[in-house]
KEKEDREN-470966 format. One record per residue (C-alpha): residue number from 1; residue in three letters; z, x, y. Coordinates in Angstrom, 2 decimals. Last residue first. Layout:
N
@nr:NUM, rest:ala, c3:Z, c1:X, c2:Y
...
***
This chain:
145
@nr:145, rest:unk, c3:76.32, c1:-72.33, c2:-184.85
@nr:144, rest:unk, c3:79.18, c1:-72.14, c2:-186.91
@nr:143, rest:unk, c3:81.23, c1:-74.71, c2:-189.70
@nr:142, rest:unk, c3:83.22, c1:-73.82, c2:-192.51
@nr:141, rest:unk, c3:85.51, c1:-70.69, c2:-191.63
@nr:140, rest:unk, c3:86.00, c1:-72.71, c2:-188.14
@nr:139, rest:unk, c3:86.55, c1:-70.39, c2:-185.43
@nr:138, rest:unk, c3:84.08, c1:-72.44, c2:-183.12
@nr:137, rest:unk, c3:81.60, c1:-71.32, c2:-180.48
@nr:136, rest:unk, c3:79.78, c1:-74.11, c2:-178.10
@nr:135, rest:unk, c3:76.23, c1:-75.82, c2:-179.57
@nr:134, rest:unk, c3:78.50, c1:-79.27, c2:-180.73
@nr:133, rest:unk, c3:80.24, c1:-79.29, c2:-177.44
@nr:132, rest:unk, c3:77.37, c1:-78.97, c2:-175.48
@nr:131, rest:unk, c3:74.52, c1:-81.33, c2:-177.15
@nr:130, rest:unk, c3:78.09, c1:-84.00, c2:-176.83
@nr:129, rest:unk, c3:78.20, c1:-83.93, c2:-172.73
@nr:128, rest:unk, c3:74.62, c1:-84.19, c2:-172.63
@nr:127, rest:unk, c3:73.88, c1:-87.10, c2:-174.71
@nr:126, rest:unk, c3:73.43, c1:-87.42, c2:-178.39
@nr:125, rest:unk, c3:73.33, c1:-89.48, c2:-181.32
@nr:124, rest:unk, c3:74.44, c1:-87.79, c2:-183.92
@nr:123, rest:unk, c3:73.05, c1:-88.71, c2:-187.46
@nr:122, rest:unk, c3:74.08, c1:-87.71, c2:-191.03
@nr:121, rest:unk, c3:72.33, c1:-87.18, c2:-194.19
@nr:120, rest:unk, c3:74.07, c1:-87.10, c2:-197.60
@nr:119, rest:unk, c3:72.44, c1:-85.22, c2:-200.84
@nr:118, rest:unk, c3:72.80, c1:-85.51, c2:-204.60
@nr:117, rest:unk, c3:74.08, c1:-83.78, c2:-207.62
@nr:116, rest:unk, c3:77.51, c1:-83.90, c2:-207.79
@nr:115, rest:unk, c3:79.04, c1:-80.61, c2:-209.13
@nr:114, rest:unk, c3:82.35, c1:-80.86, c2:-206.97
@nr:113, rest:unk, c3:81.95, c1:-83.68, c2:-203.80
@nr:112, rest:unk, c3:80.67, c1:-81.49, c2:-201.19
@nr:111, rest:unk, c3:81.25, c1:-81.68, c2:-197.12
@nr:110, rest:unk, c3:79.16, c1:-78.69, c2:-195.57
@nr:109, rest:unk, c3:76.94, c1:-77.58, c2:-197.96
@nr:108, rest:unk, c3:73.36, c1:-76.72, c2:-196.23
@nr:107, rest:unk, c3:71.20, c1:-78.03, c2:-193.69
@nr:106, rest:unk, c3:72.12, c1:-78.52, c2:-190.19
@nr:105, rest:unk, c3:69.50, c1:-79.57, c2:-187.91
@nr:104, rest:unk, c3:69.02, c1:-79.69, c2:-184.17
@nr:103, rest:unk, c3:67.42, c1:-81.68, c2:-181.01
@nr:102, rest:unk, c3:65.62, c1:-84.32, c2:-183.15
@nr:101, rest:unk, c3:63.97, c1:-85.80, c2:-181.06
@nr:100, rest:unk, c3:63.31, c1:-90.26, c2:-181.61
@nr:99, rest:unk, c3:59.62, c1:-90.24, c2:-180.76
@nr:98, rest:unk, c3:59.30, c1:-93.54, c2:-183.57
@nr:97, rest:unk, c3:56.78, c1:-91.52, c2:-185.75
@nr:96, rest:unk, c3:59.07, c1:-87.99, c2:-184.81
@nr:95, rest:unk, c3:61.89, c1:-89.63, c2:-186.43
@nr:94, rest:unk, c3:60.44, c1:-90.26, c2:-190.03
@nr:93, rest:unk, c3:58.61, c1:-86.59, c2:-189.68
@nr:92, rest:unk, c3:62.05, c1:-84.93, c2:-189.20
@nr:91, rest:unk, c3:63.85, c1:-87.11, c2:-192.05
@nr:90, rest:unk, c3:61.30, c1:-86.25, c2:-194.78
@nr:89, rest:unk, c3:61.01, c1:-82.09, c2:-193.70
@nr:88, rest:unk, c3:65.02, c1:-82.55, c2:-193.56
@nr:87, rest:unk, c3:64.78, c1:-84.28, c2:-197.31
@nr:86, rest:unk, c3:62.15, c1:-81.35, c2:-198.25
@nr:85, rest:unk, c3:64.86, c1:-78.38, c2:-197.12
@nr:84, rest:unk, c3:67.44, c1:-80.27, c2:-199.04
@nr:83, rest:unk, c3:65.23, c1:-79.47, c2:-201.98
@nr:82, rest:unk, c3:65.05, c1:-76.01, c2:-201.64
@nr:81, rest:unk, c3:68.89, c1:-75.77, c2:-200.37
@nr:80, rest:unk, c3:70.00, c1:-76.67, c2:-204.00
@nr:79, rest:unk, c3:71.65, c1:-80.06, c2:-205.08
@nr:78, rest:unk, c3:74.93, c1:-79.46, c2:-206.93
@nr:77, rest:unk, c3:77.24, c1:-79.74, c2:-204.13
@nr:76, rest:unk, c3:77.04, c1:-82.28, c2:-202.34
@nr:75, rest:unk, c3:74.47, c1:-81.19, c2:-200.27
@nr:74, rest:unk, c3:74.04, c1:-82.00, c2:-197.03
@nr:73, rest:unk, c3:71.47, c1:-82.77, c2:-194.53
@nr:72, rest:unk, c3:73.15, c1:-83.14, c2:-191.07
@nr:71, rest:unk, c3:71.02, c1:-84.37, c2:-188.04
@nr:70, rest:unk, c3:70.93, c1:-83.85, c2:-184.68
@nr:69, rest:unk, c3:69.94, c1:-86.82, c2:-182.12
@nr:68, rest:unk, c3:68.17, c1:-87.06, c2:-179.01
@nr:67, rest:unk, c3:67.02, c1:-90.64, c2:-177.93
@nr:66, rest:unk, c3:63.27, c1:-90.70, c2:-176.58
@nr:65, rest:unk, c3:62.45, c1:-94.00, c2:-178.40
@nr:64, rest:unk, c3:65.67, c1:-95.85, c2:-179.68
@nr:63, rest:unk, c3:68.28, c1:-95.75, c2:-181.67
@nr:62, rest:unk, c3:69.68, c1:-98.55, c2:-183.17
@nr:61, rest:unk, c3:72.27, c1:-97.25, c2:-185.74
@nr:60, rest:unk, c3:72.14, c1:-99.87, c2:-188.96
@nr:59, rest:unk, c3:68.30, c1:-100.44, c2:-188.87
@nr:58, rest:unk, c3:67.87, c1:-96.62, c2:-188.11
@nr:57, rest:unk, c3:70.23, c1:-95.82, c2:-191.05
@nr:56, rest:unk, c3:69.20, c1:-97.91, c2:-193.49
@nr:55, rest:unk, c3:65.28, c1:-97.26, c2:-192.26
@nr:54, rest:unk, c3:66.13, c1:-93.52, c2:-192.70
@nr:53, rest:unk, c3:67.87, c1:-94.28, c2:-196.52
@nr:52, rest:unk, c3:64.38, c1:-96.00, c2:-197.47
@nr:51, rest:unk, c3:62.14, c1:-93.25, c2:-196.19
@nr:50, rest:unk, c3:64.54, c1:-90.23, c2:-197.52
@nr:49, rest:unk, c3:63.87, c1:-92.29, c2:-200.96
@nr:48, rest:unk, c3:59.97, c1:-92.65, c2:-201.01
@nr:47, rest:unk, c3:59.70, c1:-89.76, c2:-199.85
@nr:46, rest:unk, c3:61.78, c1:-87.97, c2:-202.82
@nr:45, rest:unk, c3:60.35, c1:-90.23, c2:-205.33
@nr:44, rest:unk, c3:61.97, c1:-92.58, c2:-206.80
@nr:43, rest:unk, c3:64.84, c1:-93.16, c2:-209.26
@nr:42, rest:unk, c3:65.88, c1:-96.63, c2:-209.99
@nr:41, rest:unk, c3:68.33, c1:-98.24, c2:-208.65
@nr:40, rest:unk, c3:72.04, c1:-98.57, c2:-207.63
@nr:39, rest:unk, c3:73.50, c1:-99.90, c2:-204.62
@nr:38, rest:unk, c3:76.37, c1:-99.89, c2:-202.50
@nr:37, rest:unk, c3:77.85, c1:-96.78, c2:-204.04
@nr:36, rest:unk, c3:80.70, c1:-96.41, c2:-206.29
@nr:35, rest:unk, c3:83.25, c1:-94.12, c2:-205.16
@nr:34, rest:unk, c3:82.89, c1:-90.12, c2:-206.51
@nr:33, rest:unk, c3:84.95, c1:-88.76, c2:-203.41
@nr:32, rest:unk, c3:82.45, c1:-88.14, c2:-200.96
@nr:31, rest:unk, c3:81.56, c1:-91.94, c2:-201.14
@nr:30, rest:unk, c3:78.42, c1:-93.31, c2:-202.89
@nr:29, rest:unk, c3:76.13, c1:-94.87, c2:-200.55
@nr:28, rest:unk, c3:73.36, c1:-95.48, c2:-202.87
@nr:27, rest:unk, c3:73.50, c1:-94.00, c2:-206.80
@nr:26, rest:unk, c3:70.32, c1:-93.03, c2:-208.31
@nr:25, rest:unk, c3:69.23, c1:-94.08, c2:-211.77
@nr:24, rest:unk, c3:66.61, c1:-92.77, c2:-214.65
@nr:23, rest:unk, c3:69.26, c1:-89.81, c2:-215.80
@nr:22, rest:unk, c3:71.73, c1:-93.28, c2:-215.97
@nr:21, rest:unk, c3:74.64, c1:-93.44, c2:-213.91
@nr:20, rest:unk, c3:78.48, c1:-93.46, c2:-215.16
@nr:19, rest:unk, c3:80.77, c1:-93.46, c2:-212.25
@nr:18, rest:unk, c3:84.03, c1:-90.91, c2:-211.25
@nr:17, rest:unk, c3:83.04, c1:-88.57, c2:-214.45
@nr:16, rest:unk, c3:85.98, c1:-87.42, c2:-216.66
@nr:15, rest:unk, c3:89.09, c1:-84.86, c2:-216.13
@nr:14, rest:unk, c3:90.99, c1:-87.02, c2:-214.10
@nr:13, rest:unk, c3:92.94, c1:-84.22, c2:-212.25
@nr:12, rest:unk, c3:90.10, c1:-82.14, c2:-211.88
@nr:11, rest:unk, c3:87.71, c1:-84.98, c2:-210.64
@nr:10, rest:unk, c3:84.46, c1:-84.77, c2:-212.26
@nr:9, rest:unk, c3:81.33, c1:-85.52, c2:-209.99
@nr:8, rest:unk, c3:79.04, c1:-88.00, c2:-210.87
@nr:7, rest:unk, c3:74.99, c1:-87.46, c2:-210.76
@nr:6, rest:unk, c3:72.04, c1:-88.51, c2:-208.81
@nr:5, rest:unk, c3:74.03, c1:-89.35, c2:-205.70
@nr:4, rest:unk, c3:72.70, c1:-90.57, c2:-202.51
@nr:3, rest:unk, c3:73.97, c1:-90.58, c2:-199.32
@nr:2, rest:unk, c3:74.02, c1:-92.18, c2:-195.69
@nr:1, rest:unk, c3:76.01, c1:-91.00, c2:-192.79
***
């Protein structure tokens, strides 16, 4: 999992922004809870980024030709489905160019840090064994397939 935050979330408790970031700034590999990222730059466009956090991934993950994955594209919490919809577009062609398949998506809110504005994306690498747990039923309020 990889993210990027355009905005800080306020903790109740603390009652002021986790990290101060510039309207002109992203934040990379901030943690669910507000942490400073790894790096922090200016703001791109949307290809440009889902490009860049894809190679981290890839380069940190080693997949290869012909391996299934699924992916997660998640909000957290400010950023609206319309534009998490382009970052899954972004990721899907990324994989298809190296014939990595992309057996199933999840988009939507699944792990959210308040009003951040930003997005995470996850990879699964998958075999057999793991494509059937994560298709079978769950009684999870927050997660369904």
């Amino acid at each position: 999992t990889l993210g990027i935050a355009l905005s800080p979330c306020i903790l109740p408790e603390a009652g002021k922004p986790t990290f101060e970031i510039r309207d002109d700034e992203i934040e990379i590999g901030m943690g669910i809870h507000g942490e400073p990222g790894i790096k922090r730059e200016k703001l791109r466009s949307a290809d440009q980024l889902i490009d860049d956090l894809c190679k981290r991934i890839l380069d940190d993950f080693k997949l290869n030709a012909k391996d299934q994955v699924s992916i997660m594209i998640n909000s957290l919490g400010a950023t609206p489905l319309e534009e998490l919809y382009i970052v899954s577009k972004r990721v899907h062609e990324n994989f298809s160019k190296l014939q990595i398949e992309i057996t199933k998506s999840y988009v939507g809110r699944y792990a959210t840090s308040m009003e951040m504005a930003g997005m995470s994306i996850t990879i699964f690498k998958l075999d057999d064994e793991l494509k059937k747990y994560l298709s079978a039923p769950s009684e999870c309020p927050f997660w369904n397939n």
